[in-house]
mmCIF file of the C-alpha atoms, coordinates in Angstrom:
data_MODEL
# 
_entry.id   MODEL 
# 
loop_
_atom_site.group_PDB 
_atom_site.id 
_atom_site.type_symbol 
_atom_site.label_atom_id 
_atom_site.label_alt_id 
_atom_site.label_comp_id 
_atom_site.label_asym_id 
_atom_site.label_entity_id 
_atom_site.label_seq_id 
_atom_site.pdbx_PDB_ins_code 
_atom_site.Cartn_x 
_atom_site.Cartn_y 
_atom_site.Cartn_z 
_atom_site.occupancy 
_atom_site.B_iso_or_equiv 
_atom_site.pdbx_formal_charge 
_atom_site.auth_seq_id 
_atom_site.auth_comp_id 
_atom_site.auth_asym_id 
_atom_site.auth_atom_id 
_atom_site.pdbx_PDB_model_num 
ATOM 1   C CA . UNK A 1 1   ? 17.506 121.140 -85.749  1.00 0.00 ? 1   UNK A CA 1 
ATOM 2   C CA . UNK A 1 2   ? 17.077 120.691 -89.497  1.00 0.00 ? 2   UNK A CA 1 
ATOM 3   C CA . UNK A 1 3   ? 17.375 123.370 -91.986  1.00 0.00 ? 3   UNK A CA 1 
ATOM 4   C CA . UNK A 1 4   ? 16.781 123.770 -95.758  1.00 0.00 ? 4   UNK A CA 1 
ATOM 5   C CA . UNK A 1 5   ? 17.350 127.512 -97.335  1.00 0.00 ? 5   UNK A CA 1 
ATOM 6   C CA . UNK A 1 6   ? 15.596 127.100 -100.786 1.00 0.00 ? 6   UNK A CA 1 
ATOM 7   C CA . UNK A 1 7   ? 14.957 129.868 -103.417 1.00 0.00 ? 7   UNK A CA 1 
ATOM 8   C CA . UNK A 1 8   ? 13.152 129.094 -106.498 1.00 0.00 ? 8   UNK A CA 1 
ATOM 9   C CA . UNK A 1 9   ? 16.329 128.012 -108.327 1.00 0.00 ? 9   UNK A CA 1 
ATOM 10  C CA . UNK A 1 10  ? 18.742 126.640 -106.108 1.00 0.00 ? 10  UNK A CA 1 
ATOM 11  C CA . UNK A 1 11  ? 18.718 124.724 -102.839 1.00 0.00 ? 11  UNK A CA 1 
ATOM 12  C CA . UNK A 1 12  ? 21.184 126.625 -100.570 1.00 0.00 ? 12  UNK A CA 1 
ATOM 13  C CA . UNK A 1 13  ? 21.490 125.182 -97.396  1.00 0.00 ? 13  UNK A CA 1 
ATOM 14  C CA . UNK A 1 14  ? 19.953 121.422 -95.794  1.00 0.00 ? 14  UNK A CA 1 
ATOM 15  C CA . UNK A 1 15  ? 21.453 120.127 -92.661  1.00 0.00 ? 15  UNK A CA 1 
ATOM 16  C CA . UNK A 1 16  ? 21.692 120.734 -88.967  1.00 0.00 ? 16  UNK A CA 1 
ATOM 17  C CA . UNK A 1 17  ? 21.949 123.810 -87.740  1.00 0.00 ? 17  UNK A CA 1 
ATOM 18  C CA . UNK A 1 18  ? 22.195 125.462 -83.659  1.00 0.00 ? 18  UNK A CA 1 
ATOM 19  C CA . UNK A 1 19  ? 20.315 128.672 -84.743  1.00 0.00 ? 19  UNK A CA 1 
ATOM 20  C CA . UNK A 1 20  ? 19.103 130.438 -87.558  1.00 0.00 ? 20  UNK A CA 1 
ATOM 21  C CA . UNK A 1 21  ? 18.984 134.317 -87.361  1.00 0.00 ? 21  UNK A CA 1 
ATOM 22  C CA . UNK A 1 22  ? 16.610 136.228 -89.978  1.00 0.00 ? 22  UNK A CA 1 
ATOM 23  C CA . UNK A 1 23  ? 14.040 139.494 -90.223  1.00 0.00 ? 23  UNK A CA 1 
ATOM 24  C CA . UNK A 1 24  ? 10.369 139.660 -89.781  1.00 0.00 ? 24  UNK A CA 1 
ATOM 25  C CA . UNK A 1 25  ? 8.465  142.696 -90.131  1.00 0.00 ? 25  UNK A CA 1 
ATOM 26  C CA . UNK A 1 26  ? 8.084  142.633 -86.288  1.00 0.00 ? 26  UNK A CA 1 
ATOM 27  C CA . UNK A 1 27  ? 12.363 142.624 -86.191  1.00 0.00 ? 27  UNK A CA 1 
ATOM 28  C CA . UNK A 1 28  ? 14.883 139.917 -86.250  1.00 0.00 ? 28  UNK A CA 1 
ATOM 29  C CA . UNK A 1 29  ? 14.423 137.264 -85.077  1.00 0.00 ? 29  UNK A CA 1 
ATOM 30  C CA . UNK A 1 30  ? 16.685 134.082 -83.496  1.00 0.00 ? 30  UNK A CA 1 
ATOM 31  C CA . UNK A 1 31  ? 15.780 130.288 -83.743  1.00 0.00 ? 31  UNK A CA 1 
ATOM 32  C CA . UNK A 1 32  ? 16.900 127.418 -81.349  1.00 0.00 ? 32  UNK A CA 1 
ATOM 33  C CA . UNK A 1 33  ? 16.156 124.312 -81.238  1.00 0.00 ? 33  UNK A CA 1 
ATOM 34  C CA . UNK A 1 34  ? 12.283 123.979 -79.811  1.00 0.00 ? 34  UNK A CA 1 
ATOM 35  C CA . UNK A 1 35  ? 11.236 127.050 -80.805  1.00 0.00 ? 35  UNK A CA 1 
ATOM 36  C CA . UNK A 1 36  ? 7.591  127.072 -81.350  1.00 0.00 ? 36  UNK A CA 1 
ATOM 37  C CA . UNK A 1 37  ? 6.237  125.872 -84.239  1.00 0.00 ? 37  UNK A CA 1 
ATOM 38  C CA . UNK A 1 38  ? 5.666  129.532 -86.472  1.00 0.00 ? 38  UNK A CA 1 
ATOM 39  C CA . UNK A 1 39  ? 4.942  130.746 -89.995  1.00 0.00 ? 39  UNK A CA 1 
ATOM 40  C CA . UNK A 1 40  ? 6.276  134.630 -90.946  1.00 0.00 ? 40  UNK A CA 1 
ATOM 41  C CA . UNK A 1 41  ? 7.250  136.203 -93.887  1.00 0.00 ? 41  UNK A CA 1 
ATOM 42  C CA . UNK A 1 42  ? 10.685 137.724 -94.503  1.00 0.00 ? 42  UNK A CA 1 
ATOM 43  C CA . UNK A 1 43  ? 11.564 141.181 -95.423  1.00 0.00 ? 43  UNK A CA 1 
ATOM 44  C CA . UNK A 1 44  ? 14.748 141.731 -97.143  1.00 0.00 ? 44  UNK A CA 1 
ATOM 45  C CA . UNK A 1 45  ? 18.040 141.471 -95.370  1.00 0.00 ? 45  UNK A CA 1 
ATOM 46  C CA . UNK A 1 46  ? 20.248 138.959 -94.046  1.00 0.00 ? 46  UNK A CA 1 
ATOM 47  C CA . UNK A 1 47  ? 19.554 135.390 -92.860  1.00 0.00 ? 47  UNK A CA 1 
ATOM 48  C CA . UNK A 1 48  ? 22.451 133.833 -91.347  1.00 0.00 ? 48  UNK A CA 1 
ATOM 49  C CA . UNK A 1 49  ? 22.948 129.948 -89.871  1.00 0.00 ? 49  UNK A CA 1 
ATOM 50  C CA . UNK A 1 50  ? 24.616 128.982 -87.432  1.00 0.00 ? 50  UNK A CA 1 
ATOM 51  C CA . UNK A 1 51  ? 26.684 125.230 -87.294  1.00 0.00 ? 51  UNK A CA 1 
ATOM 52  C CA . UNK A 1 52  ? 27.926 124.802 -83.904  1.00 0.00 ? 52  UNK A CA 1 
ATOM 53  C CA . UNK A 1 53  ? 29.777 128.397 -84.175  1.00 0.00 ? 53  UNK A CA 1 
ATOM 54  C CA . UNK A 1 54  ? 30.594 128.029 -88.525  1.00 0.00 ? 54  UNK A CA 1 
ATOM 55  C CA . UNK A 1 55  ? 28.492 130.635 -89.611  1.00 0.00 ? 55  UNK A CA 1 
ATOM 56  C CA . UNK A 1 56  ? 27.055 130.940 -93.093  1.00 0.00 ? 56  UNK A CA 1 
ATOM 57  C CA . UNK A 1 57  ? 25.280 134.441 -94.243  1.00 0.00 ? 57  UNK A CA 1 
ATOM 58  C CA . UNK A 1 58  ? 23.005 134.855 -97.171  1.00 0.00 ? 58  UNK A CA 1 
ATOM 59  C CA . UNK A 1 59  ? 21.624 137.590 -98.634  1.00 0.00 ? 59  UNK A CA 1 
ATOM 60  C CA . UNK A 1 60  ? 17.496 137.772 -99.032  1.00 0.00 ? 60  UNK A CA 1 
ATOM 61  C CA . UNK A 1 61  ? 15.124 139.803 -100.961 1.00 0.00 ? 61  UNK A CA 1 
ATOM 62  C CA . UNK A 1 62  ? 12.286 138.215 -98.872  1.00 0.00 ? 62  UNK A CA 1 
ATOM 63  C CA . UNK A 1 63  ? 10.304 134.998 -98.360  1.00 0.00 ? 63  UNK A CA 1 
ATOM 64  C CA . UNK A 1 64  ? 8.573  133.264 -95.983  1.00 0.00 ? 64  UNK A CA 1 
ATOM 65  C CA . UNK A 1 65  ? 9.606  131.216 -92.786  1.00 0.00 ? 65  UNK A CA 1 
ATOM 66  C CA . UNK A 1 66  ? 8.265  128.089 -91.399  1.00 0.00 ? 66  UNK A CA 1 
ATOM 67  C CA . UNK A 1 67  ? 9.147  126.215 -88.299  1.00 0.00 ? 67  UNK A CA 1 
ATOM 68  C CA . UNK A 1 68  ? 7.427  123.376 -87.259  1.00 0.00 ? 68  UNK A CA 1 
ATOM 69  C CA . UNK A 1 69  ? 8.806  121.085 -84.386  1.00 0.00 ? 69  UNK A CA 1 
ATOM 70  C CA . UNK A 1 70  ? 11.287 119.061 -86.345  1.00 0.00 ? 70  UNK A CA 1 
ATOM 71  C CA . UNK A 1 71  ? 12.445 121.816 -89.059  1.00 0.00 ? 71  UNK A CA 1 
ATOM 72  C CA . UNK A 1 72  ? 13.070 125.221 -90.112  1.00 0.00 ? 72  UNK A CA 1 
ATOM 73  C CA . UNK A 1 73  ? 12.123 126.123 -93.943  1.00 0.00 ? 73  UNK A CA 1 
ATOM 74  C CA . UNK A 1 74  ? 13.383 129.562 -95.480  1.00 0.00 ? 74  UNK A CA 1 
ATOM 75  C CA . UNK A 1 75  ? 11.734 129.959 -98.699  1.00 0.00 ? 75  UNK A CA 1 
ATOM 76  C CA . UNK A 1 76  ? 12.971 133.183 -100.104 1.00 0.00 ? 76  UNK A CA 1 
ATOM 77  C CA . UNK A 1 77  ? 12.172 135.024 -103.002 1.00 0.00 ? 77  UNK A CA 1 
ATOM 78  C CA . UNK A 1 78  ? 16.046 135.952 -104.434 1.00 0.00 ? 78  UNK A CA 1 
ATOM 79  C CA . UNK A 1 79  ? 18.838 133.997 -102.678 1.00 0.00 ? 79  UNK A CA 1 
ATOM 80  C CA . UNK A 1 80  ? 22.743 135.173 -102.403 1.00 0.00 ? 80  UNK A CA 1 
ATOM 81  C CA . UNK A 1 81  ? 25.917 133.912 -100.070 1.00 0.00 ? 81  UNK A CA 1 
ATOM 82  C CA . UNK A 1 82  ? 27.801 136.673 -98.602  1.00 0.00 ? 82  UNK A CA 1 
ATOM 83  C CA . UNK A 1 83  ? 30.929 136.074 -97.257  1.00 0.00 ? 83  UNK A CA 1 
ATOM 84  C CA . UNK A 1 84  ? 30.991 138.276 -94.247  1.00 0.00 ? 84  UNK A CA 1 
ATOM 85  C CA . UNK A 1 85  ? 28.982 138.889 -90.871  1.00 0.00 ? 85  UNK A CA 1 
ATOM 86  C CA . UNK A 1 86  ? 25.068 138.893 -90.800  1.00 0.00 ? 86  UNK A CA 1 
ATOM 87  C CA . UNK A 1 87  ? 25.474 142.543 -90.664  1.00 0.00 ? 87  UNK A CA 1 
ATOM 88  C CA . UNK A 1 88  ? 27.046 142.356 -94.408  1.00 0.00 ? 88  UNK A CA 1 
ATOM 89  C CA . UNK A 1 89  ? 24.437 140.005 -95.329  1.00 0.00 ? 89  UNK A CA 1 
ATOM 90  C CA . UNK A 1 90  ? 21.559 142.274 -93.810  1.00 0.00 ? 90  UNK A CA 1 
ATOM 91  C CA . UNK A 1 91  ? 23.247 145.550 -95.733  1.00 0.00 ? 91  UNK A CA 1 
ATOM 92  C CA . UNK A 1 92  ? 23.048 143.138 -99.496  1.00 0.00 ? 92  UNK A CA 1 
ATOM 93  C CA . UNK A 1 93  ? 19.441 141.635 -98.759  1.00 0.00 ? 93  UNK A CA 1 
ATOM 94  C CA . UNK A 1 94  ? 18.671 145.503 -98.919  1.00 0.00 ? 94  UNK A CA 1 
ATOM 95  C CA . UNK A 1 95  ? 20.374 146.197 -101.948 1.00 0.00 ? 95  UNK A CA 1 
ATOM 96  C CA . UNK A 1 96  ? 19.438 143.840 -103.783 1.00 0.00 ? 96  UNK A CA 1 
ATOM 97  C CA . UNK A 1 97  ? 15.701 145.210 -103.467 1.00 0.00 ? 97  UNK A CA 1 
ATOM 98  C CA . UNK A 1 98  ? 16.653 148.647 -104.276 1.00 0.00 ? 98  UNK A CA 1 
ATOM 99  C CA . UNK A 1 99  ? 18.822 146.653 -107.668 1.00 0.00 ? 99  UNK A CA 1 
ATOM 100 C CA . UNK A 1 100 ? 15.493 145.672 -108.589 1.00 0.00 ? 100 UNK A CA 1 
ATOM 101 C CA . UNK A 1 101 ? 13.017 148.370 -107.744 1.00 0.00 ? 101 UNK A CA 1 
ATOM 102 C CA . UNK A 1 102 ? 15.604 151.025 -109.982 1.00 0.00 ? 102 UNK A CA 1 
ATOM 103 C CA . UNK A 1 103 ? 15.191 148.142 -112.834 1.00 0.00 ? 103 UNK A CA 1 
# 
């Protein structure tokens, strides 16, 4: 399935991916390939893709999700690559909320 990352500065991710793991409100939440088509927004925390087992993590303040039948669109808010698990990634998204509530 395709999928673009994009924040309002950089373009972080556009290919194909086997599943994309991110949180909702509701939870986390794990896309493959048919999943149907959905619109949520993103809480801060991690949003990781996978390439058949490569696995990049990113770092997200929040955003909104889109997934129609041919692609999955992350728009998020703030936008970092953590090198490290989703777990990491998850534990950074979180951080850098609190970074910018305390400023």
């Amino acid at each position: 399935m395709l999928v673009e990352v994009v924040s309002p500065e950089q373009n972080f991710f556009s290919g194909e991916a086997t599943m994309v793991i991110s949180r909702t409100p509701e939870g986390e939440i794990g896309i493959l390939a048919g999943h149907e088509p959905t619109v949520a927004t993103l809480v801060p925390g991690g949003l990781t893709v996978d390439q058949e087992g490569t696995r990049k993590s990113y770092a997200i303040s929040g955003g909104v999700l889109q997934i129609t039948g041919e692609k999955v669109l992350i728009l998020g808010e703030a936008i970092e690559e953590v090198d490290g698990s989703h777990e990491d990634a998850v534990e950074k998204g979180i951080q850098m909320v609190d970074q910018e509530v305390e400023e």
